[in-house]
C-alpha positions in Angstrom: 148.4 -97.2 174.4 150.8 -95.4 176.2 151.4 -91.9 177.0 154.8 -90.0 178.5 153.9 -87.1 180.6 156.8 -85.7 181.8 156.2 -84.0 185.7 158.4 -81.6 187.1 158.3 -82.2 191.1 158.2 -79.4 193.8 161.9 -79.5 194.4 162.4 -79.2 190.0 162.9 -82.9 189.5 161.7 -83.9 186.2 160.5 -87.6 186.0 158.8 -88.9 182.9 155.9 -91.6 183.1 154.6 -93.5 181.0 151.0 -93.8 181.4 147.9 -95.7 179.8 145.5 -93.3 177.8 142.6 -92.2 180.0 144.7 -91.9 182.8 144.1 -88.6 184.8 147.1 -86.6 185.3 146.0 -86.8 188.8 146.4 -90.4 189.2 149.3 -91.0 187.0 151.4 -88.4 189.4 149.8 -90.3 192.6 150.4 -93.5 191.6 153.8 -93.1 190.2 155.2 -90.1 192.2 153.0 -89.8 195.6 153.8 -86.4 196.5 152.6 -84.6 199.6 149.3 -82.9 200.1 148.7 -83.7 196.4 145.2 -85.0 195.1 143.7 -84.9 198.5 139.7 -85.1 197.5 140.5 -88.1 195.5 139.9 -86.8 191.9 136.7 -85.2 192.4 137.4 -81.1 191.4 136.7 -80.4 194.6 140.2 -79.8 196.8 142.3 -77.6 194.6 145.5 -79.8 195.4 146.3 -81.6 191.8 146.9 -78.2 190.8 149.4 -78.2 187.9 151.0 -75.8 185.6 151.1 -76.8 182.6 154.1 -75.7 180.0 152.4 -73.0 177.8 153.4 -74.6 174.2 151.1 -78.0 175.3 148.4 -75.9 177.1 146.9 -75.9 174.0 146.9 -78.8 173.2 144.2 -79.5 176.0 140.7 -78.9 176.0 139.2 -75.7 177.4 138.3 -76.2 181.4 134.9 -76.8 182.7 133.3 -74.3 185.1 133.7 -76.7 188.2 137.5 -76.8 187.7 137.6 -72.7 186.9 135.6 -72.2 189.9 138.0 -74.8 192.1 140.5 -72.8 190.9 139.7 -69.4 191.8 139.0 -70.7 195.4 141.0 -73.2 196.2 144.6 -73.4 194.1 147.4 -71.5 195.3 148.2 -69.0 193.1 146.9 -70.4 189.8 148.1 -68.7 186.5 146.7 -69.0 182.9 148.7 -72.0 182.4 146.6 -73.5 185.5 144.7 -77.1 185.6 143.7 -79.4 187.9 145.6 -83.2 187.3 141.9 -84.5 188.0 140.5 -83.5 185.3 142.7 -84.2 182.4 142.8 -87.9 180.8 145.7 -88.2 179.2 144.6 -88.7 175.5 147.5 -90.2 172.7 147.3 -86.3 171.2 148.8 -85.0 174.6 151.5 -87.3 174.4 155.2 -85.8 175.8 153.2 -82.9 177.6 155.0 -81.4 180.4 153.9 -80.0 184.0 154.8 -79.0 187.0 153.5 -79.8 190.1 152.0 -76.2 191.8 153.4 -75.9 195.5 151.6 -76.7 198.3 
């Protein structure tokens, strides 16, 4: 099945993909988008550079994070906000379908 995630770039470009379930946001955005400095440790919670904010009405439509990401977070994302999540560790489930987020800067 698959799932439209709509991404709004770093210069405020909105592109929407559409994305097989299970799909990291991570990956989808690499794969379809290949931004800069994005996804650096290769999905693995550790780099702080999927960082993505996601729009507050689909936030909560995602399960809560796990320590590892809050913790990667707090140390590594630029300026994170309580709409904060790292791309790597969201699959794309059909329940998030049409979610929308934006790319943190770099």
């Amino acid at each position: 099945m698959l799932v439209r995630l709509n991404v709004i770039d770093r210069e405020g470009k909105t592109t929407a993909l559409d994305i097989e379930e299970d799909t990291t946001i991570r990956d989808a955005i690499e794969e379809k988008l290949s931004p800069d400095n994005y996804g650096v440790c290769g999905g693995n919670c550790a780099c702080g550079t999927c960082h993505a904010l996601v729009t507050p009405s689909d936030f909560e439509k995602l399960k809560a994070a796990e320590e590892d990401e809050i913790s990667t977070l707090k140390e590594a994302a630029i300026k994170p906000t309580t709409h904060s999540r790292l791309g790597c560790q969201i699959e794309l489930k059909k329940e998030h379908n049409n979610i929308t987020v934006t790319i943190a800067p770099d």
